[in-house]
FIRO-595429 format. One record per residue (C-alpha): residue number from 1; residue in three letters; chain; x, y, z. Coordinates in pm, 1 decimal, padded with zeros to 6 digits. Each point is the difference from the previous one (the first is absolute). Example, Ala and Ser with C-alpha at 12.3 -4.5 7.8 and 13.67 -1.06 7.14 Angstrom:
PT   k   r c        X        Y        Z
PT   1 ALA A  01230.0 -00450.0  00780.0
PT   2 SER A  00137.0  00344.0 -00066.0
This chain:
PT   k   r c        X        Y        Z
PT   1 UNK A  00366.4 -02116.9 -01734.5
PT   2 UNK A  00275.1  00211.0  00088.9
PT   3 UNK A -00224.1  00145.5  00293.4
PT   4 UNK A -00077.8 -00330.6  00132.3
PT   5 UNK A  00396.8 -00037.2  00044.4
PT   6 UNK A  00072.3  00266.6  00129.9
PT   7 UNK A -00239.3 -00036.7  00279.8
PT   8 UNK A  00115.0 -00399.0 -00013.1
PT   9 UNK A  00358.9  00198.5  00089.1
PT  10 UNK A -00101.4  00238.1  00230.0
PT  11 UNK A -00204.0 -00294.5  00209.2
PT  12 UNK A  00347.3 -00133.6  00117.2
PT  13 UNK A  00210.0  00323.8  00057.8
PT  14 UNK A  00016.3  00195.4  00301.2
PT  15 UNK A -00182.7  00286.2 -00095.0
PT  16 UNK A -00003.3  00219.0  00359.7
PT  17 UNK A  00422.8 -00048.7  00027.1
PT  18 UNK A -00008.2  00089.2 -00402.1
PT  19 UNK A -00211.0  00299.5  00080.9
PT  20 UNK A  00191.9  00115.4  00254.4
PT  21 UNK A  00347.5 -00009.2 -00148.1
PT  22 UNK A -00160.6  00168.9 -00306.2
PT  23 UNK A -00063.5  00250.9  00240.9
PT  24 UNK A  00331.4  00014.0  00182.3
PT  25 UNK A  00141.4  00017.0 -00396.8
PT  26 UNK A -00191.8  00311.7 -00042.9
PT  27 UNK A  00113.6  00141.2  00306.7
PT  28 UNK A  00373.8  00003.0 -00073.6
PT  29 UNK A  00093.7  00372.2 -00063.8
PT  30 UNK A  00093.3  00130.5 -00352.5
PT  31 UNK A  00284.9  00185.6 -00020.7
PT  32 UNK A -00068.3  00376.9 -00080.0
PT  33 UNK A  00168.1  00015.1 -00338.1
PT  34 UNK A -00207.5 -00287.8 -00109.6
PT  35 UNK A -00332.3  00066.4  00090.5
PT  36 UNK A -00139.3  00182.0 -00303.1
PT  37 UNK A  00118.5 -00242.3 -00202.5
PT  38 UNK A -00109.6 -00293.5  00193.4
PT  39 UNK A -00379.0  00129.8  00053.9
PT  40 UNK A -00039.2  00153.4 -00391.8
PT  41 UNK A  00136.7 -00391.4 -00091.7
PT  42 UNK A -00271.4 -00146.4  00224.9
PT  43 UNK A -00286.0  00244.6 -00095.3
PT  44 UNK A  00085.3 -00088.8 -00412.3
PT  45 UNK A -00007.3 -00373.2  00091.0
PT  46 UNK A -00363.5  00031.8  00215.3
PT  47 UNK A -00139.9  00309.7 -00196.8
PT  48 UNK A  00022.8  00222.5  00332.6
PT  49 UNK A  00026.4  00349.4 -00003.9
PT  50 UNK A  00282.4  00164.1  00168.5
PT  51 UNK A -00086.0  00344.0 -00109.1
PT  52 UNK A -00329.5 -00006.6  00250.4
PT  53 UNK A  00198.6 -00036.7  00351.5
PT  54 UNK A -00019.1  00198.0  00211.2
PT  55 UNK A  00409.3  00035.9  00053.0
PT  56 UNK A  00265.8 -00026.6 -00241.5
PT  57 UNK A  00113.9 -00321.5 -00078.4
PT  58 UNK A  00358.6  00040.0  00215.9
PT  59 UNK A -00197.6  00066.9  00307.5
PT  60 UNK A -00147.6 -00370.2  00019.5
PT  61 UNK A  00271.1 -00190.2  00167.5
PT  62 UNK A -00097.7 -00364.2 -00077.6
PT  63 UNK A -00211.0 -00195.4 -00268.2
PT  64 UNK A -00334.1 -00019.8  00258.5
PT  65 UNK A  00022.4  00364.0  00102.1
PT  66 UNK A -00007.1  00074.0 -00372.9
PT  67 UNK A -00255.0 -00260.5 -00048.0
PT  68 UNK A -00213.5  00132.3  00226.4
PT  69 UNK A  00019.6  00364.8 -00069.3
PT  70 UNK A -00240.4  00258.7  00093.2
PT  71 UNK A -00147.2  00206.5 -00337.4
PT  72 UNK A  00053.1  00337.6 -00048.3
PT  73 UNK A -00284.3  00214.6  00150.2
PT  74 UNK A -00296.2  00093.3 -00160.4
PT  75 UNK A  00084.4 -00300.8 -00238.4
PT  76 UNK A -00332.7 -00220.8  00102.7
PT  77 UNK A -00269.4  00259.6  00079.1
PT  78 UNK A -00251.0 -00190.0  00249.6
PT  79 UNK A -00360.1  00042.4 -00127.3
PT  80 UNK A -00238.4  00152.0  00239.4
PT  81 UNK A -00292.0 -00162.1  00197.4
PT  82 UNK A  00086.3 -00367.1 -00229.8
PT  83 UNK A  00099.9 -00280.9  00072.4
PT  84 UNK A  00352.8 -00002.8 -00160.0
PT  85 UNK A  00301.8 -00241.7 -00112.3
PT  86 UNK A  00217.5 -00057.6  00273.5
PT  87 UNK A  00262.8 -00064.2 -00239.1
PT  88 UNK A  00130.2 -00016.1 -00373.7
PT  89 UNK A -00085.2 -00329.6 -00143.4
PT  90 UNK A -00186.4 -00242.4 -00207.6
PT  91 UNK A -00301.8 -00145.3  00071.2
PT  92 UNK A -00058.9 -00355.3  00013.7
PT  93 UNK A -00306.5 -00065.1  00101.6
PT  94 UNK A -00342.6  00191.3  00135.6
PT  95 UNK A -00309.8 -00108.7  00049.7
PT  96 UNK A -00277.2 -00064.1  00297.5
PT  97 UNK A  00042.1 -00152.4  00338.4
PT  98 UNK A -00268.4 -00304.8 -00050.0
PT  99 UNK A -00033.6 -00315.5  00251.7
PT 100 UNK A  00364.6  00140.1  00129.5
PT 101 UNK A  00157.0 -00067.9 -00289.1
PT 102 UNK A  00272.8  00216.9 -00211.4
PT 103 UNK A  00086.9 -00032.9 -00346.2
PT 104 UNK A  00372.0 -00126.7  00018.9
PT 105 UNK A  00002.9 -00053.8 -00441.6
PT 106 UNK A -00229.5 -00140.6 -00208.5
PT 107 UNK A -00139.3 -00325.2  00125.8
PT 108 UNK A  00169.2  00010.1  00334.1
PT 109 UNK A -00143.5  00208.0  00297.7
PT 110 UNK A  00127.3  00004.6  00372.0
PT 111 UNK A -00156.5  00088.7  00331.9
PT 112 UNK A -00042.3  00369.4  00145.0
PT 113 UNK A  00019.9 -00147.4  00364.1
PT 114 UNK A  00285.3 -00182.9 -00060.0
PT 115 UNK A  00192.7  00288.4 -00135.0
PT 116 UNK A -00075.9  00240.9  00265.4
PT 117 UNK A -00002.9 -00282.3  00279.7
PT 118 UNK A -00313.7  00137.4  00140.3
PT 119 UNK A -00344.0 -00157.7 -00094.8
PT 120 UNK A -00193.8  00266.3  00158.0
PT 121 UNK A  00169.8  00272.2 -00194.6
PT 122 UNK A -00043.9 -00203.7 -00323.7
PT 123 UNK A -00336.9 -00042.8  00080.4
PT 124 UNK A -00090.1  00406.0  00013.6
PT 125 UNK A  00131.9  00063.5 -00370.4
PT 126 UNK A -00224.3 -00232.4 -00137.9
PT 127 UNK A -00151.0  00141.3 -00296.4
PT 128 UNK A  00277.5  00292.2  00004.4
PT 129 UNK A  00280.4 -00033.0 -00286.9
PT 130 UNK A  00365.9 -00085.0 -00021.1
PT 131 UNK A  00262.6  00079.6 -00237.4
PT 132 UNK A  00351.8 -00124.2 -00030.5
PT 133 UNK A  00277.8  00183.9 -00118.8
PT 134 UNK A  00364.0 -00150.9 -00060.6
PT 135 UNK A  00333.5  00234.5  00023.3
PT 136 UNK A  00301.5 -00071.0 -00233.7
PT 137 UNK A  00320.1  00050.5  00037.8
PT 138 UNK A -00002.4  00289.6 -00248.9
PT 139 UNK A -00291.9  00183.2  00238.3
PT 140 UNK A  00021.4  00228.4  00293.1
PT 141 UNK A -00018.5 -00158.2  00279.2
PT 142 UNK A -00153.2  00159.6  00307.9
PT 143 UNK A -00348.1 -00056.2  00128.7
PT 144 UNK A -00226.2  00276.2  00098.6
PT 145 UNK A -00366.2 -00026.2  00139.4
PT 146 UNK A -00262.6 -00019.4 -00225.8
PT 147 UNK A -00285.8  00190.8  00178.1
PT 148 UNK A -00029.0  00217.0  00315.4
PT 149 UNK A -00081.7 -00215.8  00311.1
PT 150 UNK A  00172.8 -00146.4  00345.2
PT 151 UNK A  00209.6 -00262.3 -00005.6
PT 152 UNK A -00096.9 -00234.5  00306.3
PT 153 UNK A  00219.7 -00283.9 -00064.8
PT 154 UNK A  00261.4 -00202.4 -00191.4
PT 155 UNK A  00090.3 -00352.3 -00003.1
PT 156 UNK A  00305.2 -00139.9 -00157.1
PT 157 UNK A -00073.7 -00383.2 -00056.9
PT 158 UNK A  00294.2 -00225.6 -00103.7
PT 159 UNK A -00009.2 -00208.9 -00281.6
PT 160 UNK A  00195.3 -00108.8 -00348.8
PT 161 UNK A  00169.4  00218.8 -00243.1
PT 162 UNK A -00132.8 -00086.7 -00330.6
PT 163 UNK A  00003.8  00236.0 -00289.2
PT 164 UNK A -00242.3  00208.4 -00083.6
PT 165 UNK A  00051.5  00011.0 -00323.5
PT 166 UNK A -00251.3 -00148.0 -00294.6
PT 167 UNK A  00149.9 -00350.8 -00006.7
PT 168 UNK A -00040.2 -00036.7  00386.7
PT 169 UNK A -00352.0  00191.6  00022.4
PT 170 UNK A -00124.6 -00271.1 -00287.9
PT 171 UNK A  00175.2 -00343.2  00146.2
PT 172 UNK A -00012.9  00084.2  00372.5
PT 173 UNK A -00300.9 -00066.2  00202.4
PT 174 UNK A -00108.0  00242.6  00238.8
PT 175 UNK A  00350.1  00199.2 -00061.4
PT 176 UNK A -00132.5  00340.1  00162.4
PT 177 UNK A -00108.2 -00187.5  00302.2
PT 178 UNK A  00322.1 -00161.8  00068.6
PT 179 UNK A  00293.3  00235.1 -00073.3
PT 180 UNK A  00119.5  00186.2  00258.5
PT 181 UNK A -00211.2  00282.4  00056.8
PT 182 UNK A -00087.9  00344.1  00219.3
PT 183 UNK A -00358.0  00074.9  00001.3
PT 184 UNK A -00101.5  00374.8  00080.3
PT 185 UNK A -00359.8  00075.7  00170.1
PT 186 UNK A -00101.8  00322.5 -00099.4
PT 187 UNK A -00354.3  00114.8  00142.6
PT 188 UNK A -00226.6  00302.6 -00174.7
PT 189 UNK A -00093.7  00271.8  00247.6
PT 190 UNK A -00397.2 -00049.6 -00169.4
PT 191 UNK A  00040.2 -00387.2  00044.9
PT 192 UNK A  00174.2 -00275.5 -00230.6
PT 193 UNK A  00309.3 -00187.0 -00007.2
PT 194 UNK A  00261.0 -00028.6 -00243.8
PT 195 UNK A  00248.9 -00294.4 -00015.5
PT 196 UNK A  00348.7  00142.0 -00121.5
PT 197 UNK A  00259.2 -00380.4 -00035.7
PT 198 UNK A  00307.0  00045.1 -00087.6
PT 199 UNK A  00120.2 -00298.0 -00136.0
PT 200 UNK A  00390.6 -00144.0  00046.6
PT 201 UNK A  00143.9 -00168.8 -00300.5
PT 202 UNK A  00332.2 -00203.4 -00126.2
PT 203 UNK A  00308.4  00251.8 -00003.9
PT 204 UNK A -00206.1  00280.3  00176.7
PT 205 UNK A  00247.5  00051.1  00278.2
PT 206 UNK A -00253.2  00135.2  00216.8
PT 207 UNK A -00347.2  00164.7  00004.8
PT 208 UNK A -00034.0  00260.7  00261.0
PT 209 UNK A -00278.5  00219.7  00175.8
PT 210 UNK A  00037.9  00421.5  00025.9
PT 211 UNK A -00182.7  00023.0  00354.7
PT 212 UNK A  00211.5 -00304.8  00159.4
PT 213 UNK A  00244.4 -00288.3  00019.5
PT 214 UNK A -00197.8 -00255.0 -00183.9
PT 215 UNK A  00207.4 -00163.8 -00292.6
PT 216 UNK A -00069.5 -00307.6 -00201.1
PT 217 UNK A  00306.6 -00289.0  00031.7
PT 218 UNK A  00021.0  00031.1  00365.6
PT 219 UNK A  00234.3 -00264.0  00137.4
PT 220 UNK A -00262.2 -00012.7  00270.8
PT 221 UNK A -00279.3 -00175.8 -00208.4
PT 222 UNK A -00331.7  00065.0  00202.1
PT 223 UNK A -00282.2  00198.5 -00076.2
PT 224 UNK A  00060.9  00316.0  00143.6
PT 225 UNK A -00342.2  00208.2  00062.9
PT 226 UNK A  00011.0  00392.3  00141.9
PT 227 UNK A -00320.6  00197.1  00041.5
PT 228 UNK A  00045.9  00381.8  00064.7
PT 229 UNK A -00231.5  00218.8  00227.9
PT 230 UNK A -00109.4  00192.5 -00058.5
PT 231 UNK A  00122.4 -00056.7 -00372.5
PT 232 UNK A  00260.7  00210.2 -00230.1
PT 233 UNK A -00189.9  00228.0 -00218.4
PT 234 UNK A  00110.7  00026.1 -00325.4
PT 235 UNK A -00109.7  00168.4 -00330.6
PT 236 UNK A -00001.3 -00116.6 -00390.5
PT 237 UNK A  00337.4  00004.7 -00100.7
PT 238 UNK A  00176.1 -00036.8  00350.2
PT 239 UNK A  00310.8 -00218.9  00009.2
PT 240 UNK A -00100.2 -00395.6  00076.7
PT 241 UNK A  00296.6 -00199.5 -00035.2
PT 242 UNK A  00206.3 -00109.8 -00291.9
PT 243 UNK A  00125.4 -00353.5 -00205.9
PT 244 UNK A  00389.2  00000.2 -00021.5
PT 245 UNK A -00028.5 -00189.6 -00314.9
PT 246 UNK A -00321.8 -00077.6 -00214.3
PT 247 UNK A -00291.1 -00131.3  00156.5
PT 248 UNK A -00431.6  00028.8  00029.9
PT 249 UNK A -00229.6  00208.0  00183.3
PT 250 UNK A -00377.0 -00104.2  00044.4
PT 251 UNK A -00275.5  00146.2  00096.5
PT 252 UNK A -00309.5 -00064.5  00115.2
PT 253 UNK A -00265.4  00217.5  00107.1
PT 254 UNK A -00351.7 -00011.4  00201.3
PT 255 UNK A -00310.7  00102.2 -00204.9
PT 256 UNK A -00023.1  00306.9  00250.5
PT 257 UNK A  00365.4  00128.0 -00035.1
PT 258 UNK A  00020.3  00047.5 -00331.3
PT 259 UNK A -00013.4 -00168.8 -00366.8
PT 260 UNK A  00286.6 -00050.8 -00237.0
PT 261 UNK A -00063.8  00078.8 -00388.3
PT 262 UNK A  00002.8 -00296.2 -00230.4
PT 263 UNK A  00376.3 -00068.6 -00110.1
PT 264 UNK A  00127.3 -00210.8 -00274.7
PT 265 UNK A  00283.5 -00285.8  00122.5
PT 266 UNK A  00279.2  00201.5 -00189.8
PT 267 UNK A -00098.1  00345.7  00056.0
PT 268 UNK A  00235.9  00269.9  00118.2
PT 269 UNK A -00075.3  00161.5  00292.3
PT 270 UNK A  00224.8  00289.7  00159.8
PT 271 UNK A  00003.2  00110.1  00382.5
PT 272 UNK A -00244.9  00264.2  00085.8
PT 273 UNK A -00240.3 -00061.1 -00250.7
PT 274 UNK A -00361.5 -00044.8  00017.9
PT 275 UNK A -00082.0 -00395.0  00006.1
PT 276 UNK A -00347.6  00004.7  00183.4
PT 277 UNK A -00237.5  00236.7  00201.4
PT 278 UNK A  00005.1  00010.9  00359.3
PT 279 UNK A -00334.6 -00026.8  00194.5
């Protein structure tokens, strides 16, 4: 019940201007003193863990640069020839691409070609596997590629900024396919596709790309398509983009590019771990 009305709230707010300020908030420097204090408060409240950036706390100058902190290195170790996390999360769904359909929760499935806005696409990973993987606020919150390929294009398509979190993914239809939401094109050298969507949600100020100047909440809301020849190689593990706030990557890959392992909704998964084999 208390889902339903939140979503029953949400319907009637302005979620892009809310999303925005949230991330003009977050933007607003800290003042030098208070920054350890202020970043140790928020990591107890979200369960985060300060002691795994890459910088001392003082060094991150605002709330988002803090929030979206690089790790220290070595911290995620990237798996070799595997198909690997591209971030730290939780799984919420997995399963197999059949009649274009994706598993959004239990009893309630959405459309492959509507997420990724091309039919054609959709229509190569049938038969391949998907997996969907949700980022709290208490995660780290960079995306890195999950396999070694080319990527020949992104799109960023405009849409609404629900939340991704359980009470929206079981009362919203079709949620992943109408948020707000960059999908990346990665190609396998061998042959295969992979989907990577990263998916805008309530509060997440914006949702940017690594390799360009794709963001989510545009003020310009029109699809937004760039192909790239002869393509941006890029290896496991490589910066993609990153959520500045919590939010959901999916993907979705061909039968030929590679498959994902079998993951329970509520599983942990960390970046640069093994999650599938690659073709």
């Amino acid at each position: 019940m208390l889902g339903r009305l939140l979503i029953l709230l949400l319907s009637v707010l302005p979620k892009h201007a809310m999303s925005r300020a949230a991330g003009a908030v977050a933007n607003l420097p800290v003042s030098r003193p208070l920054r350890g204090a202020v970043y140790r408060g928020y990591s107890r409240v979200f369960g985060a863990r300060p002691e795994d950036a890459e910088l001392p706390l003082e060094a991150y100058g605002s709330i988002n640069a803090f929030f979206t902190r690089q790790l220290k290195p070595g911290l995620r170790p990237v798996s070799p020839d595997a198909l690997v996390s591209p971030v730290d999360g939780t799984v919420g769904a997995w399963g197999v691409i059949a009649d274009d359909m994706l598993i959004q929760a239990k009893g309630r499935n959405y459309s492959l070609a509507a997420l990724v806005g091309d039919k054609a696409m959709a229509d190569r990973m049938e038969g391949g596997t998907f997996a969907t993987l949700y980022l709290a606020p208490k995660d780290y919150h960079r995306i890195h590629v999950p396999l070694d390929g080319v990527i020949t294009a992104a799109t960023y398509i405009p849409g609404e900024l629900w939340p991704v979190n359980v009470a929206a993914v079981t009362h919203v239809a079709d949620l992943f396919a109408v948020n707000e939401r960059i999908v990346v094109t990665i190609a396998r050298p061998s042959g295969g596709t992979m989907a990577v969507v990263l998916v805008g949600a309530t509060m997440v100020g914006m949702t940017r790309v690594a390799f360009d100047d794709l963001h989510t909440n545009a003020r310009r809301r029109e699809v937004q398509q760039r192909h790239y020849r002869p393509g941006i190689t890029v290896r496991a593990g490589d910066p993609l983009g990153h959520f500045e706030f919590g939010s959901t990557v999916i993907l979705a890959c061909s039968p030929d590019s590679g498959v994902l392992d079998e993951m329970q909704p509520g599983e942990v998964v960390q970046m640069g771990a093994r999650i599938g084999d690659i073709k």
